[in-house]
C-alpha positions in Angstrom: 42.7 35.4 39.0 42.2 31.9 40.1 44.1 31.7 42.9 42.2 35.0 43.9 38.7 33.3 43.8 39.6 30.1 45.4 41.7 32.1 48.9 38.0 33.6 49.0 36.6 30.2 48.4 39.1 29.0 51.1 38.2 31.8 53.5 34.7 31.2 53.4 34.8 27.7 54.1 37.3 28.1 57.0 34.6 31.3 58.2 31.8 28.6 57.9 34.1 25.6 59.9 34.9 28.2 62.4 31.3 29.3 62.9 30.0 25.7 63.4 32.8 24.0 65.1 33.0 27.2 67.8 32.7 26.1 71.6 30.4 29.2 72.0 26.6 29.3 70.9 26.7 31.7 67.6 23.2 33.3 66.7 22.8 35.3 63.4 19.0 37.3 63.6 17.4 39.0 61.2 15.7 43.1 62.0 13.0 40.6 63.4 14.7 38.6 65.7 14.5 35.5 63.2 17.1 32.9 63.5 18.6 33.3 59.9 21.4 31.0 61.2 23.0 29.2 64.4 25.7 26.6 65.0 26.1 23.5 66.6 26.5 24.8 69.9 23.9 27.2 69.6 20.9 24.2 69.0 22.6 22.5 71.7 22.1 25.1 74.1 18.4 25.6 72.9 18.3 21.9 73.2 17.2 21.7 69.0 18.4 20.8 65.8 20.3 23.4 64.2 17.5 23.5 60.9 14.7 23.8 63.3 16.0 26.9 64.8 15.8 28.6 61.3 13.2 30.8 60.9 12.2 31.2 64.7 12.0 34.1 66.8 14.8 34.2 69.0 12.4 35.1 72.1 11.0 31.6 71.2 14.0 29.8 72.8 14.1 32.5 75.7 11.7 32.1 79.4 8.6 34.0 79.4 9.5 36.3 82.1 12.8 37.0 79.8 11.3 37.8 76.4 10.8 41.6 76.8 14.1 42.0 78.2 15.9 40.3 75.3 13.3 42.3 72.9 15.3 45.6 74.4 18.6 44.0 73.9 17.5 43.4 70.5 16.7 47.0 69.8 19.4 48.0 71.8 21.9 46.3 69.5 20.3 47.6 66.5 20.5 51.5 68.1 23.7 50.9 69.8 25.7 48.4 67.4 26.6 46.3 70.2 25.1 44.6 73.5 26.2 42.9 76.6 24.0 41.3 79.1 23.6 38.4 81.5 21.6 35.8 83.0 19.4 35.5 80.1 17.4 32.3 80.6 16.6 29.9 77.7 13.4 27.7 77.8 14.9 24.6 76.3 12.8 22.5 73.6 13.2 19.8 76.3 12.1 22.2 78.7 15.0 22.4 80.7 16.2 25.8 81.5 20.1 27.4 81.1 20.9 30.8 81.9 23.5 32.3 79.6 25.4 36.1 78.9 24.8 37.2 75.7 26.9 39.6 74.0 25.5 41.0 70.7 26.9 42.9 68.1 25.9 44.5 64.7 27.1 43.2 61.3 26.8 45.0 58.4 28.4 43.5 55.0 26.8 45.1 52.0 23.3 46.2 52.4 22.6 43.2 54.9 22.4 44.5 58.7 22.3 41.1 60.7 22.6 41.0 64.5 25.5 38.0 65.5 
């Protein structure tokens, strides 16, 4: 029964190295498009610390003149289960700009429905 508790220990922690050591920006959003989690990467891009991403409206790290279009890919995701769309731009806390494609999908584990 041990063994059993520490391979899910084991897997969790990989999950978690895999998540924040990825090459790729990784976004978890809440219903609300609240960052509930993002890795290294991710901050980078958005040109922020990881922790004070948390909490924040994506559409805060996206261009003005991008925000509704990234509110329908939201909702889209959420009706749809999945997403794909490109030349998003992202107004950068340095206020830089970077244009990325954004695939989204819909993650359900238990009752929790988070958008990744």
């Amino acid at each position: 029964m041990t063994d059993h508790h520490n391979s899910g220990t084991d897997f969790q922690e990989h999950a978690r190295q895999l998540f924040e050591q990825a090459s790729d920006g990784f976004v978890v959003l809440d219903a609300e498009g609240r960052i509930l989690e993002i890795n290294r990467r991710g901050a980078l891009m958005q040109g922020c610390d990881p922790t004070n991403a948390i909490g924040h409206s994506f559409t805060d790290f996206v261009a003005a003149y991008d925000v509704e279009r990234v509110r329908q890919n939201l909702h889209q995701t959420w009706t749809q289960q999945v997403a794909r769309h490109s030349s998003i731009v992202l107004a950068r806390a340095d206020g830089g700009r970077l244009v990325v494609d954004v695939s989204a999908s819909l993650v359900v584990a238990g009752a929790q429905k988070r958008v990744l």
